[in-house]
N, CA, C and O atoms as a GROMACS GRO file, in nm:
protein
  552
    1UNK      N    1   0.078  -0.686   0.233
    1UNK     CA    2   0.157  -0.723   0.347
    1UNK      C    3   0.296  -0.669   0.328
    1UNK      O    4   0.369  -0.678   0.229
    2UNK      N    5   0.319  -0.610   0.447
    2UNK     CA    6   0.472  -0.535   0.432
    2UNK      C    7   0.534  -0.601   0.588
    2UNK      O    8   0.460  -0.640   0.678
    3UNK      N    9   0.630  -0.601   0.592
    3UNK     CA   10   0.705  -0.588   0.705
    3UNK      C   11   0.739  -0.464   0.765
    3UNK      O   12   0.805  -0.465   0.869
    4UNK      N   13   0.694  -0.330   0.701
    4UNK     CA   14   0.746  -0.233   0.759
    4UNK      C   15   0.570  -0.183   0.754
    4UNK      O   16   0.483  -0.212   0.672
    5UNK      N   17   0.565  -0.107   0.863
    5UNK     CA   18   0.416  -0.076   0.882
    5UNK      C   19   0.407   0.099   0.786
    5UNK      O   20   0.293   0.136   0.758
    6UNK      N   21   0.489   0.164   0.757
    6UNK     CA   22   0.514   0.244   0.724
    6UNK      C   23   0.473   0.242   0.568
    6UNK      O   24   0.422   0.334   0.504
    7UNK      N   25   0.513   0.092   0.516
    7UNK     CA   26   0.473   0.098   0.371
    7UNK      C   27   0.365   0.053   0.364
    7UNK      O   28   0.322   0.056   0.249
    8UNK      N   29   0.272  -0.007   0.463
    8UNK     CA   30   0.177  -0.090   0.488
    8UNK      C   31   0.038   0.054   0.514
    8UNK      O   32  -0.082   0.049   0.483
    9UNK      N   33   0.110   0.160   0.573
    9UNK     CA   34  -0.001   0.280   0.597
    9UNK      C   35  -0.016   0.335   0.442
    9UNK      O   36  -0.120   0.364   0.381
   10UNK      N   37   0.134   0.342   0.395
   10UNK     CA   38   0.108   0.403   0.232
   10UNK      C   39   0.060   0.377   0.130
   10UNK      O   40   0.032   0.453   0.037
   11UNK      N   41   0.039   0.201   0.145
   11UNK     CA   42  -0.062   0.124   0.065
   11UNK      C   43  -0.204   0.156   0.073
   11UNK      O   44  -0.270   0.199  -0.022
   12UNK      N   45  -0.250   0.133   0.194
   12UNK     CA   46  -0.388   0.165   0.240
   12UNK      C   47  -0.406   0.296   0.186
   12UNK      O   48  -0.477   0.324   0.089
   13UNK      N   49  -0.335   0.374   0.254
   13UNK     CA   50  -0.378   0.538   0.203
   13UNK      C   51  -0.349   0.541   0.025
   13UNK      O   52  -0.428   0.628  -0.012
   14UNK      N   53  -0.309   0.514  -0.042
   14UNK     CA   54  -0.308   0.516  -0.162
   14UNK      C   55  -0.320   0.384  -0.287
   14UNK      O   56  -0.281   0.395  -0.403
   15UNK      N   57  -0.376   0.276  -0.234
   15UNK     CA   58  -0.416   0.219  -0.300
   15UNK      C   59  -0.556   0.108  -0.241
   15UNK      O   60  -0.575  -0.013  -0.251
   16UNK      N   61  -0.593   0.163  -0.210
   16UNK     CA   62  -0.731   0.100  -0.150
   16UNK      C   63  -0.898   0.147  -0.296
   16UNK      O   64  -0.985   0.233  -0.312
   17UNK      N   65  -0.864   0.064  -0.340
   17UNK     CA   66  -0.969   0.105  -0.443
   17UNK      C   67  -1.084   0.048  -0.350
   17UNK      O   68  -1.134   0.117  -0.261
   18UNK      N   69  -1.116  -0.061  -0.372
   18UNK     CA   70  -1.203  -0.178  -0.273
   18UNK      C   71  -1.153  -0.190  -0.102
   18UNK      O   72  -1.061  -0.266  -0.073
   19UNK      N   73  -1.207  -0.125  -0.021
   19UNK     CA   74  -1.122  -0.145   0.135
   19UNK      C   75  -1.191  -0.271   0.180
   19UNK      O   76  -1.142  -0.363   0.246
   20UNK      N   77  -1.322  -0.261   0.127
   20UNK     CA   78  -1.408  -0.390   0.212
   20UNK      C   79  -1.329  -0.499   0.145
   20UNK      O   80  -1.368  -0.598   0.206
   21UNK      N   81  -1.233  -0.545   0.048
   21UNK     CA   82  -1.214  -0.661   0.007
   21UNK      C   83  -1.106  -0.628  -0.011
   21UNK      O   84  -1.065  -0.654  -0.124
   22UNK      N   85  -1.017  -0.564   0.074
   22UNK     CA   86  -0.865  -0.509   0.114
   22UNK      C   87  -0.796  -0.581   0.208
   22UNK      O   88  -0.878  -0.592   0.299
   23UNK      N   89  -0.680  -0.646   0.248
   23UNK     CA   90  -0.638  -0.654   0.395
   23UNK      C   91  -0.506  -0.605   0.343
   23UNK      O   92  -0.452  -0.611   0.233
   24UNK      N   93  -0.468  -0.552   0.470
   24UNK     CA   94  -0.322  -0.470   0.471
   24UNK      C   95  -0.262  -0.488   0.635
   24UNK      O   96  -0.311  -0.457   0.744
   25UNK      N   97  -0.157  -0.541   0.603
   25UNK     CA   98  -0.099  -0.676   0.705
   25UNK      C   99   0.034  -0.646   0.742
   25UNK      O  100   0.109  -0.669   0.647
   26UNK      N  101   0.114  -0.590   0.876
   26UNK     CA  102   0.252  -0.576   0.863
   26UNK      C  103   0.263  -0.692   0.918
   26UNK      O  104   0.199  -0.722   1.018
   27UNK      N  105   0.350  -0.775   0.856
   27UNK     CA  106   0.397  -0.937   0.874
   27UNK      C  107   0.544  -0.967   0.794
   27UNK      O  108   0.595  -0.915   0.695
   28UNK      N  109   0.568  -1.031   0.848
   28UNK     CA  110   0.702  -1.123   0.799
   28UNK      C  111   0.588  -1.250   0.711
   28UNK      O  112   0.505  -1.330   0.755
   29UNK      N  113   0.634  -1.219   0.577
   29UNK     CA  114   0.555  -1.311   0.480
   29UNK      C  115   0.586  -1.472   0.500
   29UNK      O  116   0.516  -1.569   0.474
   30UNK      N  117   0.723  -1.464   0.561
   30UNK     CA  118   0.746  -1.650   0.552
   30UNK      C  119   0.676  -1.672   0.646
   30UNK      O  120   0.601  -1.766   0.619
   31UNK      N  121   0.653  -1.612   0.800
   31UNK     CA  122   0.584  -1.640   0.919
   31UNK      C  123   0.482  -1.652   0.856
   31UNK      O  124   0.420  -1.758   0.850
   32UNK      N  125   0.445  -1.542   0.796
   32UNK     CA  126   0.257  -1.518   0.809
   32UNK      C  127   0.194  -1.606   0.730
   32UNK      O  128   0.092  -1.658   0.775
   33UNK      N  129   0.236  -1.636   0.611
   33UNK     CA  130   0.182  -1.752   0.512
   33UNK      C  131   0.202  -1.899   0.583
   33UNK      O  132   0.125  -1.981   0.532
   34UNK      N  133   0.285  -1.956   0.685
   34UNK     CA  134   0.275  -2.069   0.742
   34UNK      C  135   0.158  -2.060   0.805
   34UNK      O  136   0.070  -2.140   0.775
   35UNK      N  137   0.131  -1.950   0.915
   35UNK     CA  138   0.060  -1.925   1.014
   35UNK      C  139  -0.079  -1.936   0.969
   35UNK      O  140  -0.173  -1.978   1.036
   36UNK      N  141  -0.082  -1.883   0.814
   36UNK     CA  142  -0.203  -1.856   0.795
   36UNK      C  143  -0.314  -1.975   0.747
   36UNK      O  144  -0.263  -2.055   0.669
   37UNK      N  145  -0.450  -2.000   0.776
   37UNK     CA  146  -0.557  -2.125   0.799
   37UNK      C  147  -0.526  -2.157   0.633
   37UNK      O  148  -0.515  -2.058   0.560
   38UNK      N  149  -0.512  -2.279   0.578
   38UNK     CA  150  -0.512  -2.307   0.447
   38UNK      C  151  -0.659  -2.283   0.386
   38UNK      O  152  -0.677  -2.280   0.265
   39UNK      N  153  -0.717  -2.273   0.440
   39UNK     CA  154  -0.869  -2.251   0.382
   39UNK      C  155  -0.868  -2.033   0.379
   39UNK      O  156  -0.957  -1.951   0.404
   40UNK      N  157  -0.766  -2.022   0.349
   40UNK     CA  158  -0.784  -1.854   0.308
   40UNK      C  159  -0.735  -1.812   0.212
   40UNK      O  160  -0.637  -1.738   0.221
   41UNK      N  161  -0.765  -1.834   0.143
   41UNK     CA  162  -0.763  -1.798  -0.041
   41UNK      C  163  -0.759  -1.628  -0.064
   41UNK      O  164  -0.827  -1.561   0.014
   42UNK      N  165  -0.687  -1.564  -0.162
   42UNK     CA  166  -0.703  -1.465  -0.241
   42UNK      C  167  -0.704  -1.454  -0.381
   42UNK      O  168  -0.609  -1.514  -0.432
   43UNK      N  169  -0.792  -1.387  -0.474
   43UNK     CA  170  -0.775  -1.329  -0.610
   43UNK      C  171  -0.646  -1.328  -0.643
   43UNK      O  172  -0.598  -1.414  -0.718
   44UNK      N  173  -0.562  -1.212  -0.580
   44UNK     CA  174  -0.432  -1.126  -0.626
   44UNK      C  175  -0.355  -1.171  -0.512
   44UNK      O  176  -0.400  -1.168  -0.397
   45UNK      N  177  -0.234  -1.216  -0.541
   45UNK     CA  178  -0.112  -1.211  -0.453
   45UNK      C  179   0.010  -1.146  -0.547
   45UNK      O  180   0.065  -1.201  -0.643
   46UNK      N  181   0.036  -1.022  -0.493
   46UNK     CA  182   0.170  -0.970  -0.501
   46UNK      C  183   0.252  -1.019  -0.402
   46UNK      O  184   0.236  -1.020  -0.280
   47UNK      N  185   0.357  -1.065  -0.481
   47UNK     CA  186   0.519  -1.062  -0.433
   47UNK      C  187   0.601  -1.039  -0.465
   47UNK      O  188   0.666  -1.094  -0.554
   48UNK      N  189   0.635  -0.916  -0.377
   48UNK     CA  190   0.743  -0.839  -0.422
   48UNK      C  191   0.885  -0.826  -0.301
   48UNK      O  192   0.909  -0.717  -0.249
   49UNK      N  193   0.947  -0.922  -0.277
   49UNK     CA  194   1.035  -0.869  -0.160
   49UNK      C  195   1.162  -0.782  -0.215
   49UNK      O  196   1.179  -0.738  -0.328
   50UNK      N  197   1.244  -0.771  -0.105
   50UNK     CA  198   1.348  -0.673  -0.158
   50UNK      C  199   1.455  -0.778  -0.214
   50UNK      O  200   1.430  -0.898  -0.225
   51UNK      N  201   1.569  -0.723  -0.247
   51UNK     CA  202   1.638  -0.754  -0.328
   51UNK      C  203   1.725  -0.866  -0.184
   51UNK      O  204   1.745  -0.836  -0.066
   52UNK      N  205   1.756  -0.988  -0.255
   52UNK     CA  206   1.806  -1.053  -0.183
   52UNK      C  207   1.948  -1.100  -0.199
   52UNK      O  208   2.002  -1.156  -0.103
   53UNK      N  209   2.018  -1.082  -0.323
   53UNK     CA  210   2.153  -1.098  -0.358
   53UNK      C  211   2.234  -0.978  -0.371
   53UNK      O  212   2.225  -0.924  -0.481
   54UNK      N  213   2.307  -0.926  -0.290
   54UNK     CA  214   2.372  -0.866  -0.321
   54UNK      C  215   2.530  -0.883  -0.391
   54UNK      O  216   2.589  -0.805  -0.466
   55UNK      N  217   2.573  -1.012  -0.337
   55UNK     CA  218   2.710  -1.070  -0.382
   55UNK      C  219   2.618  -1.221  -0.454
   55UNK      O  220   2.512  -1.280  -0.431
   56UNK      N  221   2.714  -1.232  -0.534
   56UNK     CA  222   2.699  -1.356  -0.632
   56UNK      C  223   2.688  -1.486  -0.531
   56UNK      O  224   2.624  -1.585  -0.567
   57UNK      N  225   2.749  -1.481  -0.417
   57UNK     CA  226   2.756  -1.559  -0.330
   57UNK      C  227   2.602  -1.609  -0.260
   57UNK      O  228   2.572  -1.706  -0.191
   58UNK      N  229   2.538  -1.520  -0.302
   58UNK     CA  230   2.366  -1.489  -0.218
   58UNK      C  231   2.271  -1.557  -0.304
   58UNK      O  232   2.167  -1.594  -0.249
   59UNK      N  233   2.283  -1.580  -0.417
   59UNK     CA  234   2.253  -1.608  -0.505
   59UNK      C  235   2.109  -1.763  -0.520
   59UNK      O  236   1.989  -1.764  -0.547
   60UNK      N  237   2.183  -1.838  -0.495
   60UNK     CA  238   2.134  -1.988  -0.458
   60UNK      C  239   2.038  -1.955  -0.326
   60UNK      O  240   1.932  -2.016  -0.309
   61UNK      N  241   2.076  -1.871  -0.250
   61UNK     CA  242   1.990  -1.870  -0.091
   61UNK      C  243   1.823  -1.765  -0.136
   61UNK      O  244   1.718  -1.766  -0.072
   62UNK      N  245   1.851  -1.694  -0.253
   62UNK     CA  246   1.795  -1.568  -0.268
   62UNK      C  247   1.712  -1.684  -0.374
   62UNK      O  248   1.599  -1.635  -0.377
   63UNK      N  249   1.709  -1.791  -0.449
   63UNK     CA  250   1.634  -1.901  -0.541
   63UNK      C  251   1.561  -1.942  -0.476
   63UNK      O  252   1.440  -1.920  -0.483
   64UNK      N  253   1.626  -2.025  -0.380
   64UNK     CA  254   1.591  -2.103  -0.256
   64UNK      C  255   1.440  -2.002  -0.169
   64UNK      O  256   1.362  -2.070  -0.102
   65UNK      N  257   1.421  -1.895  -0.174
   65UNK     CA  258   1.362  -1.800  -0.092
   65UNK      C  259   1.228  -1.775  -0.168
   65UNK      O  260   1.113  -1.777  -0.123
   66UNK      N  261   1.275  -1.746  -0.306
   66UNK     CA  262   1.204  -1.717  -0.396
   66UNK      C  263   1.061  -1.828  -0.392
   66UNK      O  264   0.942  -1.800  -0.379
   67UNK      N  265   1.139  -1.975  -0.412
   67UNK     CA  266   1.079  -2.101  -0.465
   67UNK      C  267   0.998  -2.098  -0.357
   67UNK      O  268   0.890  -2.059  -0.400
   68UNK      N  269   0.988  -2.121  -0.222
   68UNK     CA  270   0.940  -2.126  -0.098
   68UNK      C  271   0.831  -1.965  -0.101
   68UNK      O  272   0.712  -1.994  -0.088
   69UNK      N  273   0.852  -1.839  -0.112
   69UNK     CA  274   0.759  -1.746  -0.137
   69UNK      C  275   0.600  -1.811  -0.227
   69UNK      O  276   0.480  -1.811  -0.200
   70UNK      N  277   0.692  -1.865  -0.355
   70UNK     CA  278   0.588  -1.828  -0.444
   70UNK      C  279   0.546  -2.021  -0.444
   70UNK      O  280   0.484  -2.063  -0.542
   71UNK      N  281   0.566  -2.077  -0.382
   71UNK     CA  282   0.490  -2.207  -0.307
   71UNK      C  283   0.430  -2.159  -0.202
   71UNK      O  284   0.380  -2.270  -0.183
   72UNK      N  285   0.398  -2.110  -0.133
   72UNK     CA  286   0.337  -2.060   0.001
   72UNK      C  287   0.228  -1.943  -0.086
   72UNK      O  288   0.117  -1.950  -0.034
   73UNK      N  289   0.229  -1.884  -0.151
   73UNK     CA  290   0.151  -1.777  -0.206
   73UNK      C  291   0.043  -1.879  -0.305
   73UNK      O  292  -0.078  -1.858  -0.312
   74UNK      N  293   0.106  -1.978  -0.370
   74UNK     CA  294   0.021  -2.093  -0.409
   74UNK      C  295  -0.084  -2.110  -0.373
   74UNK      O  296  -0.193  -2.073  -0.416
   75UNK      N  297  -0.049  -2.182  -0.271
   75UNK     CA  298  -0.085  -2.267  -0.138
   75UNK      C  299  -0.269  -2.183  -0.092
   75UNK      O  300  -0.368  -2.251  -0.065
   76UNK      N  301  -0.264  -1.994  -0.098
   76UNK     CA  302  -0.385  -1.949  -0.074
   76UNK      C  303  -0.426  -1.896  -0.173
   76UNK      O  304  -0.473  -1.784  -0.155
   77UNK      N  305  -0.428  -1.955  -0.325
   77UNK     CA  306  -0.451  -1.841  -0.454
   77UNK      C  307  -0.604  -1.940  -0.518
   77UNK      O  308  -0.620  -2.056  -0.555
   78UNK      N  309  -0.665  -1.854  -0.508
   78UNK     CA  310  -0.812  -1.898  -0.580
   78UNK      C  311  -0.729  -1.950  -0.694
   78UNK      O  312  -0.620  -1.925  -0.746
   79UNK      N  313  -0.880  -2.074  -0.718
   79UNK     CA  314  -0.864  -2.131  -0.880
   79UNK      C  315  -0.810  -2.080  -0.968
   79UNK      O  316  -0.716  -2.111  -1.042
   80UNK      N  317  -0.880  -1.990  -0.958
   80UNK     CA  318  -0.882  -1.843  -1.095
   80UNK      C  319  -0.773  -1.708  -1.097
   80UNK      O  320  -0.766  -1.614  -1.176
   81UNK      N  321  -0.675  -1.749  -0.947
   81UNK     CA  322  -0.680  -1.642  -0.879
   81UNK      C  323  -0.545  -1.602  -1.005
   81UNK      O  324  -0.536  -1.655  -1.116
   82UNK      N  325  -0.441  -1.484  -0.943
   82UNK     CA  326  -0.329  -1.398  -1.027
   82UNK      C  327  -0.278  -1.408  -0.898
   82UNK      O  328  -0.331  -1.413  -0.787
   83UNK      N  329  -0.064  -1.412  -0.976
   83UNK     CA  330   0.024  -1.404  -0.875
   83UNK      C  331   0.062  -1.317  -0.955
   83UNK      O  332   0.030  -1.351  -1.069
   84UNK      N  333   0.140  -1.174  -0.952
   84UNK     CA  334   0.222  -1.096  -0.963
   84UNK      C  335   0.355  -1.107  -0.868
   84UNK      O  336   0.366  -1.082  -0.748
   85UNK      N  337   0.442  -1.146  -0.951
   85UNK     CA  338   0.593  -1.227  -0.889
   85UNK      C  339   0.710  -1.086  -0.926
   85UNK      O  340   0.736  -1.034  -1.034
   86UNK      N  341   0.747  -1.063  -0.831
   86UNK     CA  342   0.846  -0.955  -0.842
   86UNK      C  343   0.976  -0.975  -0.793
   86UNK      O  344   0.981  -1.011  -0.675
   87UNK      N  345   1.092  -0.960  -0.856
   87UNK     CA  346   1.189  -0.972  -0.828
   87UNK      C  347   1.299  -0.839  -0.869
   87UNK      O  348   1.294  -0.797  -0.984
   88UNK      N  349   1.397  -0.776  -0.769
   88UNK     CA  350   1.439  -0.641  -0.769
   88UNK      C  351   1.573  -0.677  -0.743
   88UNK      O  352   1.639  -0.593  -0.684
   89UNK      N  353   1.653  -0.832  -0.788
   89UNK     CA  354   1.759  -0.832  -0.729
   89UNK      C  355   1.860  -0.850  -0.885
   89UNK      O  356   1.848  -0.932  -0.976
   90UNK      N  357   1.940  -0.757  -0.870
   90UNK     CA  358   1.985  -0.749  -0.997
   90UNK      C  359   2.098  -0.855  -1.077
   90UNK      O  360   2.137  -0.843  -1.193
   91UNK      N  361   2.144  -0.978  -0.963
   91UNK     CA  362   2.235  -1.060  -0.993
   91UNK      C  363   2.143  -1.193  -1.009
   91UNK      O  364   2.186  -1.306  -0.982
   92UNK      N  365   2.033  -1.171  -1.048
   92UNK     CA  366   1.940  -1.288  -1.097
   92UNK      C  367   1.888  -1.240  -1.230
   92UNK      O  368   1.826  -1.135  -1.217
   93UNK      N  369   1.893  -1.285  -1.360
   93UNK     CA  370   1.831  -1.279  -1.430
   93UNK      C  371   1.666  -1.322  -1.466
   93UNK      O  372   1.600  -1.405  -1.403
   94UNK      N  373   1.619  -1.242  -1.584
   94UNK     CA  374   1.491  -1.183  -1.615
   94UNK      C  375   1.438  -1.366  -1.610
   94UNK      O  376   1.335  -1.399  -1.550
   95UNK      N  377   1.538  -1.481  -1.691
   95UNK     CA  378   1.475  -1.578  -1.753
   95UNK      C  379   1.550  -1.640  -1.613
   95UNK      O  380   1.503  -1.558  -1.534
   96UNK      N  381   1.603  -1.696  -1.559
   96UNK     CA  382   1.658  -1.720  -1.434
   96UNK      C  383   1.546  -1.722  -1.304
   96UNK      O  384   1.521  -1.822  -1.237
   97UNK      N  385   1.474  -1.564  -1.283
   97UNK     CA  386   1.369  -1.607  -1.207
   97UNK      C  387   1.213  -1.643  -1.245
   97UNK      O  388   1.129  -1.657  -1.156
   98UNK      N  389   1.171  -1.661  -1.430
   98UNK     CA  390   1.102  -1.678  -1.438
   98UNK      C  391   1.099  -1.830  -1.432
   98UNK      O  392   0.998  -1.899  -1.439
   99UNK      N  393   1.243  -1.879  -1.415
   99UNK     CA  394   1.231  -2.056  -1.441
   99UNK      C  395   1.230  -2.099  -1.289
   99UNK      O  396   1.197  -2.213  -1.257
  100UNK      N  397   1.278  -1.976  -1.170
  100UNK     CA  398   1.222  -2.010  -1.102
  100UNK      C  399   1.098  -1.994  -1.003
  100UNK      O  400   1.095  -2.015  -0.882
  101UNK      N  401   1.003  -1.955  -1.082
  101UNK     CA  402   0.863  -1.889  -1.085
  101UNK      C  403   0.790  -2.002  -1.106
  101UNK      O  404   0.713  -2.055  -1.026
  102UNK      N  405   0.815  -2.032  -1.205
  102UNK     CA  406   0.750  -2.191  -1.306
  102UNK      C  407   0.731  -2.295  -1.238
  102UNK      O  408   0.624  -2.356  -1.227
  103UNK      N  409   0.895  -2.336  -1.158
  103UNK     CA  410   0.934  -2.447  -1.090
  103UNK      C  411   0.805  -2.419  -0.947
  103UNK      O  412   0.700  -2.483  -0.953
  104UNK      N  413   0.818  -2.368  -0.884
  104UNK     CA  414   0.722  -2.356  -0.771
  104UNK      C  415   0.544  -2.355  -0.822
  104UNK      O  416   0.463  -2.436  -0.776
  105UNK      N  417   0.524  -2.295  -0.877
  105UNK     CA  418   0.393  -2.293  -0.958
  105UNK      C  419   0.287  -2.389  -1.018
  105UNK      O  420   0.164  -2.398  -1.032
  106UNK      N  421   0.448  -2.481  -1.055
  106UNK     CA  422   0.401  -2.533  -1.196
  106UNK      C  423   0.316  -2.534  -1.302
  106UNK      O  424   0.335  -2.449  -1.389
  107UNK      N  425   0.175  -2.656  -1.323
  107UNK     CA  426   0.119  -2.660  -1.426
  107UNK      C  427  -0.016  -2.594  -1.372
  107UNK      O  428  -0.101  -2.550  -1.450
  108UNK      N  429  -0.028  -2.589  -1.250
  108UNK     CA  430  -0.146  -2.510  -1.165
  108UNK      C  431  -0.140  -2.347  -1.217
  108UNK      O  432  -0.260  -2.321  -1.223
  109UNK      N  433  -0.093  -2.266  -1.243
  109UNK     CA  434  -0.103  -2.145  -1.331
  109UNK      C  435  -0.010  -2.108  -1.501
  109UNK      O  436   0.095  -2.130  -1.562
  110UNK      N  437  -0.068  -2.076  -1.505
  110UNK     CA  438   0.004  -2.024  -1.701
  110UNK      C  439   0.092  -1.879  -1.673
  110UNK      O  440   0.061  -1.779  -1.608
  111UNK      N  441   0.189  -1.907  -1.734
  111UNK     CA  442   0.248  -1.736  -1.748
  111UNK      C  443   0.139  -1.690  -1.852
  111UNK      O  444   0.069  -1.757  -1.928
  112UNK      N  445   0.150  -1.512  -1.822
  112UNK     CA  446   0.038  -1.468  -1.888
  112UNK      C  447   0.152  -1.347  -1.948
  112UNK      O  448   0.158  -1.329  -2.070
  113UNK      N  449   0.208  -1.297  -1.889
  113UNK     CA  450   0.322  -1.183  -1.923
  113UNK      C  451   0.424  -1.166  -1.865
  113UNK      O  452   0.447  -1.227  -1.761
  114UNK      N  453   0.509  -1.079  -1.919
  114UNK     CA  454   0.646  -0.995  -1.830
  114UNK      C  455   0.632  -0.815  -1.883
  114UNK      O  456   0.636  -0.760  -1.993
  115UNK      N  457   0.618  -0.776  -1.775
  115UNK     CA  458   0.626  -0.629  -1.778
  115UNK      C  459   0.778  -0.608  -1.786
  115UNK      O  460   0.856  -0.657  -1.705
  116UNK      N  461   0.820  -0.517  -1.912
  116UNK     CA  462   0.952  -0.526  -1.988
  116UNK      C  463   0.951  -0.372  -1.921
  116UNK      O  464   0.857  -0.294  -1.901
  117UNK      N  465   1.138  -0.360  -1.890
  117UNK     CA  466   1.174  -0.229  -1.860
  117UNK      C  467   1.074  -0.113  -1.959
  117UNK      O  468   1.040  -0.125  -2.077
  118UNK      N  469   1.045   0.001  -1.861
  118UNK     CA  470   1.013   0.136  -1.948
  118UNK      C  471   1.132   0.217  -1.994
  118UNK      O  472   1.243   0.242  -1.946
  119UNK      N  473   1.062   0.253  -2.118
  119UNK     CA  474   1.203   0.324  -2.220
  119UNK      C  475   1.262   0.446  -2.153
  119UNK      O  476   1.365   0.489  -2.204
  120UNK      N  477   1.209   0.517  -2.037
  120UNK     CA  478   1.268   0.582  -1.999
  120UNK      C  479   1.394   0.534  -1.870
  120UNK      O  480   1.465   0.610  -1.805
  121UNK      N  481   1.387   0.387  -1.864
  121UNK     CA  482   1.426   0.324  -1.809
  121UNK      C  483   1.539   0.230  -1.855
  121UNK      O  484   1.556   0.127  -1.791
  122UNK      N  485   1.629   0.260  -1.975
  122UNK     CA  486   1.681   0.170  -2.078
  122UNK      C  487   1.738   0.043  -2.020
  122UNK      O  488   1.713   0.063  -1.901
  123UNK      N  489   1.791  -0.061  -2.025
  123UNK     CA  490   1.925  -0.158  -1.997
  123UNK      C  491   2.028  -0.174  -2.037
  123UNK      O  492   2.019  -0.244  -2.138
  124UNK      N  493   2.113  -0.152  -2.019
  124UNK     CA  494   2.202  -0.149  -2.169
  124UNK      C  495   2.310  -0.280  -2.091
  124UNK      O  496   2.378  -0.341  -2.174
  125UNK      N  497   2.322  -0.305  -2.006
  125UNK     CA  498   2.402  -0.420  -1.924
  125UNK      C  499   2.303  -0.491  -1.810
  125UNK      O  500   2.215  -0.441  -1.740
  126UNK      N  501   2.349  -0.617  -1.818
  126UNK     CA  502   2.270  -0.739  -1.739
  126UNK      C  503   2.208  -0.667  -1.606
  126UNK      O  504   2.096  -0.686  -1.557
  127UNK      N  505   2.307  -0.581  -1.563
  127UNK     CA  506   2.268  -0.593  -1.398
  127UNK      C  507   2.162  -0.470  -1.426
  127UNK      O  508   2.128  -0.412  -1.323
  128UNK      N  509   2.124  -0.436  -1.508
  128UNK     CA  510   2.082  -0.311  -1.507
  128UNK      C  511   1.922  -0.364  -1.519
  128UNK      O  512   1.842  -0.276  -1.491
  129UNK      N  513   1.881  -0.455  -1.546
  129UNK     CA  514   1.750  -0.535  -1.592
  129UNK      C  515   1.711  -0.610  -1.458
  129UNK      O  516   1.692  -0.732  -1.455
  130UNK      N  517   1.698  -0.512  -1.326
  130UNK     CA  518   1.701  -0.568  -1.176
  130UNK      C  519   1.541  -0.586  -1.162
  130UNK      O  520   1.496  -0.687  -1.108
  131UNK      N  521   1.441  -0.467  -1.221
  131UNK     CA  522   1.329  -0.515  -1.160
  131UNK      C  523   1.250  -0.580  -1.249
  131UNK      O  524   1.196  -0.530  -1.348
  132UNK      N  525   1.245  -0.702  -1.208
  132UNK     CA  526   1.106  -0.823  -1.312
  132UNK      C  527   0.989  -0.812  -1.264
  132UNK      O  528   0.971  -0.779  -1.147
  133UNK      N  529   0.914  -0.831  -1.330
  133UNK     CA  530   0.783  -0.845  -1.334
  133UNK      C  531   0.705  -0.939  -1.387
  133UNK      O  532   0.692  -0.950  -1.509
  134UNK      N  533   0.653  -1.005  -1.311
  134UNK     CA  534   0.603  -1.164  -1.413
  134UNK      C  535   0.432  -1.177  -1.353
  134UNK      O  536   0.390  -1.132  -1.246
  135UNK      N  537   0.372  -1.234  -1.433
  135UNK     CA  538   0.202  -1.255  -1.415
  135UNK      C  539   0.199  -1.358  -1.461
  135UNK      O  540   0.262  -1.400  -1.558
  136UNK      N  541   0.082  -1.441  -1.360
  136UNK     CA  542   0.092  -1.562  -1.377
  136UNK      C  543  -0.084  -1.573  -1.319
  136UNK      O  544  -0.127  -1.502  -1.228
  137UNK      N  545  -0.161  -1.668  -1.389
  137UNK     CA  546  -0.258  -1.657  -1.362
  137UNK      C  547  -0.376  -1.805  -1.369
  137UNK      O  548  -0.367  -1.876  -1.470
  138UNK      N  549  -0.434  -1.827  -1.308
  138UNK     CA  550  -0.482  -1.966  -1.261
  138UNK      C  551  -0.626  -1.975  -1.381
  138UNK      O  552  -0.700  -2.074  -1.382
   0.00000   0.00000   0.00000
């Protein structure tokens, strides 16, 4: 699910391993996950939105967004299912959004990993450690 149909064609066209057990959705995720029948479960939920803090000021609203995403992504995740939780905003830290990953989640899935920057990718300062990657799995 994209909001832009553009990234939503580039998915399909390049990552459709399984199409029969594919959906590819241009939606506004806060709409579409209210909207959507609670009896519709998935395996895999990626969430990945864009970066939501740009000033330190954004900060608390961009938590607030987060917690509500990955409660609503809950809400349709098989027993068994995997959340891949992504966060690209660089004035939130790595342990910052995994505590607030946890908090929405809770004891209903286990962290399983964090995909750590690639070395061709170094950090050498806080803000520089923008895209997280967290797995979490039921």
């Amino acid at each position: 699910m994209d909001i832009s149909q553009g990234a939503v064609d580039f998915a399909r066209a390049h990552h459709s391993l399984h199409p029969e057990r594919q959906k590819w959705i241009k939606a506004d995720i806060f709409t579409w996950f209210k909207l959507l029948p609670q009896k519709e479960k998935f395996d895999v939920i990626i969430v990945d939105p864009p970066s939501m803090a740009a000033e330190a000021s954004q900060i608390p609203i961009a938590l607030r967004a987060y917690r509500t995403l990955y409660t609503l992504a809950l809400e349709h995740l098989n027993k068994e299912g995997t959340i891949v939780a992504c966060c690209c905003t660089s004035r939130i830290s790595r342990h910052r959004f995994r505590g607030e990953v946890d908090k929405a989640v809770g004891s209903r899935l286990r962290f399983k990993k964090t995909i750590e920057p690639e070395d061709d990718h170094p950090v050498s300062f806080p803000e520089g450690d923008y895209l997280k990657l967290l797995i979490y799995q039921g």
